[in-house]
GUZA-951058 format. One record per residue: residue number from 1; residue in three letters; y negated, x, z of N, C-alpha, C in turn. Coordinates in Angstrom, 3 decimals, decimal comma. Atoms other than C-alpha are relative to their C-alpha. Layout:
N
+-----+-----+----------+----------+----------+----------+----------+----------+----------+----------+----------+
!   n ! res !  n.north !   n.east !     n.up ! ca.north !  ca.east !    ca.up !  c.north !   c.east !     c.up !
+-----+-----+----------+----------+----------+----------+----------+----------+----------+----------+----------+
! NUM ! ALA !        Y !        X !        Z !        Y !        X !        Z !        Y !        X !        Z !
...
+-----+-----+----------+----------+----------+----------+----------+----------+----------+----------+----------+
//
This chain:
48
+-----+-----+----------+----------+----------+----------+----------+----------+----------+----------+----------+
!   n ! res !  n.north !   n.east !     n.up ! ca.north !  ca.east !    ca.up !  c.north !   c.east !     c.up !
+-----+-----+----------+----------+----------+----------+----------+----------+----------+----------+----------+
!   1 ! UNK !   -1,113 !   -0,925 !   -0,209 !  -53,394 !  -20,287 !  -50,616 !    1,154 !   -0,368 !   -0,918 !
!   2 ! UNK !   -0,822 !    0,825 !    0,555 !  -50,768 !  -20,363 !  -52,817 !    1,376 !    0,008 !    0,373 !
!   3 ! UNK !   -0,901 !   -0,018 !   -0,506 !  -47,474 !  -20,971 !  -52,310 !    1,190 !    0,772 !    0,199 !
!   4 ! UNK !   -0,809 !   -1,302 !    0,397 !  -44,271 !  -18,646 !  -51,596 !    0,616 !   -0,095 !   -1,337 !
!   5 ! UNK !   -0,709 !    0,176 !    0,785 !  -42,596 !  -19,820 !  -54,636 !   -0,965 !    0,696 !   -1,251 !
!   6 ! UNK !    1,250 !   -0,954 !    1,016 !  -45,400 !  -18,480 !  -56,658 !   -0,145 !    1,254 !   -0,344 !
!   7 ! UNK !   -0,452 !   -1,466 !   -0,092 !  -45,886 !  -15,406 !  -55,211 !    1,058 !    0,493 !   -0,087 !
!   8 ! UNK !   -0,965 !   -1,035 !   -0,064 !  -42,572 !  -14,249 !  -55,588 !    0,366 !   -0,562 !   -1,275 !
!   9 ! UNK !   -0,308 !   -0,203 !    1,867 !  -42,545 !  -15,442 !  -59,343 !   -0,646 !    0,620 !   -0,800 !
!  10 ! UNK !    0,950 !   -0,835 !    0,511 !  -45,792 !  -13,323 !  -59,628 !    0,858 !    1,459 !    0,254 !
!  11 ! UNK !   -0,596 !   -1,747 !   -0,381 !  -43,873 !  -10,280 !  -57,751 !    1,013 !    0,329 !   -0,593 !
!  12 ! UNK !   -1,287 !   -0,439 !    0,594 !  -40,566 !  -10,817 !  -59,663 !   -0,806 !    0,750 !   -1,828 !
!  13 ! UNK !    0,400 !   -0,148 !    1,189 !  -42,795 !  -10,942 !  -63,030 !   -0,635 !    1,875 !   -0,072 !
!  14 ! UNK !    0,688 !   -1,299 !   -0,075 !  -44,779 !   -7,876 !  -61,949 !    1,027 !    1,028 !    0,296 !
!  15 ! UNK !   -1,189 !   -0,569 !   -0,259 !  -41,396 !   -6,101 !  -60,848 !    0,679 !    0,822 !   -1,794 !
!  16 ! UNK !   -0,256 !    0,181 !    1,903 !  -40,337 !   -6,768 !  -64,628 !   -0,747 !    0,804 !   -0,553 !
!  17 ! UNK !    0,866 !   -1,185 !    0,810 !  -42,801 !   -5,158 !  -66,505 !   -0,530 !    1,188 !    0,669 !
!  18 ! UNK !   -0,121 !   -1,535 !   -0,392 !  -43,107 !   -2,088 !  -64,277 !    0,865 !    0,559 !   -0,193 !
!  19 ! UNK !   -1,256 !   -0,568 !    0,456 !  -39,823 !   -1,772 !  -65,188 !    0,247 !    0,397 !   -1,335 !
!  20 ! UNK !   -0,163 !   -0,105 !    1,265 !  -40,286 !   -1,978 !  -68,882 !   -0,100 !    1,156 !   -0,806 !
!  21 ! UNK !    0,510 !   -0,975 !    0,104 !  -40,456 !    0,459 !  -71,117 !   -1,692 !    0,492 !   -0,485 !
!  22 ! UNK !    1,232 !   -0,213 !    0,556 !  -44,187 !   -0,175 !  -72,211 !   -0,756 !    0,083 !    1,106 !
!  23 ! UNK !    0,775 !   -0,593 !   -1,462 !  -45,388 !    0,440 !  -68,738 !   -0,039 !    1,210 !    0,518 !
!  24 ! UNK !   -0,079 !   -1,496 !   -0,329 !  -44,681 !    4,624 !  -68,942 !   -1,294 !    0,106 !    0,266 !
!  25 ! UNK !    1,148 !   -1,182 !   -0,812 !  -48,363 !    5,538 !  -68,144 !    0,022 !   -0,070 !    0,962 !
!  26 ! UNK !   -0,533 !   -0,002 !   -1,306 !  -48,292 !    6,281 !  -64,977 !   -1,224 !   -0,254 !    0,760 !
!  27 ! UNK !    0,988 !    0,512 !   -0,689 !  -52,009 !    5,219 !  -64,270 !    0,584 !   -1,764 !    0,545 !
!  28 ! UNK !   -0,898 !    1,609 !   -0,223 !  -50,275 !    1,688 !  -64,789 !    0,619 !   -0,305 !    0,978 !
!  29 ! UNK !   -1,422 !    0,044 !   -1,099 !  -47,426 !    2,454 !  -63,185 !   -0,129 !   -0,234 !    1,295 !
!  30 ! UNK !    0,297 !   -0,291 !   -1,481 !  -49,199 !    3,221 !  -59,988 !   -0,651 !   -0,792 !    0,397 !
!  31 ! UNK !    1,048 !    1,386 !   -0,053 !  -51,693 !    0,153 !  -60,273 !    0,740 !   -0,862 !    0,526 !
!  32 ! UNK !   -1,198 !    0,920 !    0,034 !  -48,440 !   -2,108 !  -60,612 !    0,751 !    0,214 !    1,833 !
!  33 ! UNK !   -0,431 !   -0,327 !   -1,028 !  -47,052 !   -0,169 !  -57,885 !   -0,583 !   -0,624 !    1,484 !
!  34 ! UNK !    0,532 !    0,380 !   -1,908 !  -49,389 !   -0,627 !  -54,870 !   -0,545 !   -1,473 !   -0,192 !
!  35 ! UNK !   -0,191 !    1,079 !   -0,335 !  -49,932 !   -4,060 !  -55,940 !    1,129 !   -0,529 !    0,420 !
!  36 ! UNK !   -2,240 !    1,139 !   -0,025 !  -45,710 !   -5,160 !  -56,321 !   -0,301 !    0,376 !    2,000 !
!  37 ! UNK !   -0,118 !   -0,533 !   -1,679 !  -46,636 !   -3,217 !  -52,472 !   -0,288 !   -1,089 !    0,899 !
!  38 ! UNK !    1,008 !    1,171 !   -1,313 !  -49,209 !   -5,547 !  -51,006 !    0,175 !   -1,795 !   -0,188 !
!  39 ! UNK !   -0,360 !    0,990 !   -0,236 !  -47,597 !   -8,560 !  -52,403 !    1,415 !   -0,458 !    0,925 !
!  40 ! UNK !   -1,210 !    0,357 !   -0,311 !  -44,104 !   -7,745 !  -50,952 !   -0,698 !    0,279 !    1,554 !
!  41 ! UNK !    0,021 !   -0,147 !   -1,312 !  -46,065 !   -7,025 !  -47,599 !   -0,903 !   -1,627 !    0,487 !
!  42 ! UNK !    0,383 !    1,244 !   -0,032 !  -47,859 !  -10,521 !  -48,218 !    1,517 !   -0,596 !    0,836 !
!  43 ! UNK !   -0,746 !    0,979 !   -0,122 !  -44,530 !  -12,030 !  -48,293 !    1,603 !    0,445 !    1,362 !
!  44 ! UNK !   -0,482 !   -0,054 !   -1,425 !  -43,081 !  -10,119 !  -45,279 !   -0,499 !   -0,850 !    1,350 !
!  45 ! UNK !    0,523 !    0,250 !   -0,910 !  -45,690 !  -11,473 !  -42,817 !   -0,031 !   -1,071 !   -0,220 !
!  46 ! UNK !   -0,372 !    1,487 !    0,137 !  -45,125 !  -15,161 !  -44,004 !    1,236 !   -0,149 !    0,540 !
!  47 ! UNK !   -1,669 !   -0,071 !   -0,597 !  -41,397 !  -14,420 !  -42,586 !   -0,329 !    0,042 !    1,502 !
!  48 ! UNK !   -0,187 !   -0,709 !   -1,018 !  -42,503 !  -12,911 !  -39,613 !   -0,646 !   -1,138 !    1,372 !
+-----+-----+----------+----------+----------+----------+----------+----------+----------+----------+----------+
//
């Protein structure tokens, strides 16, 4: 498992370049998307 400090340097990184501008296709976009999803719901239920 790895640790929170990780995951949320993977989710900030992945945050980042969905933001960029070389990430317009929007197949991408949406890939990026429902992952940045299921890591920020990872790192809800480690809170909870």
């Amino acid at each position: 498992m790895r640790d929170e400090s990780e995951i949320r340097e993977q989710y900030e990184f992945l945050r980042d370049q969905l933001e960029s501008e070389e990430m317009s296709h929007e197949g991408v976009r949406q890939m990026f998307t429902y992952y940045r999803r299921a890591l920020g719901w990872v790192l809800e239920e480690e809170h909870m």
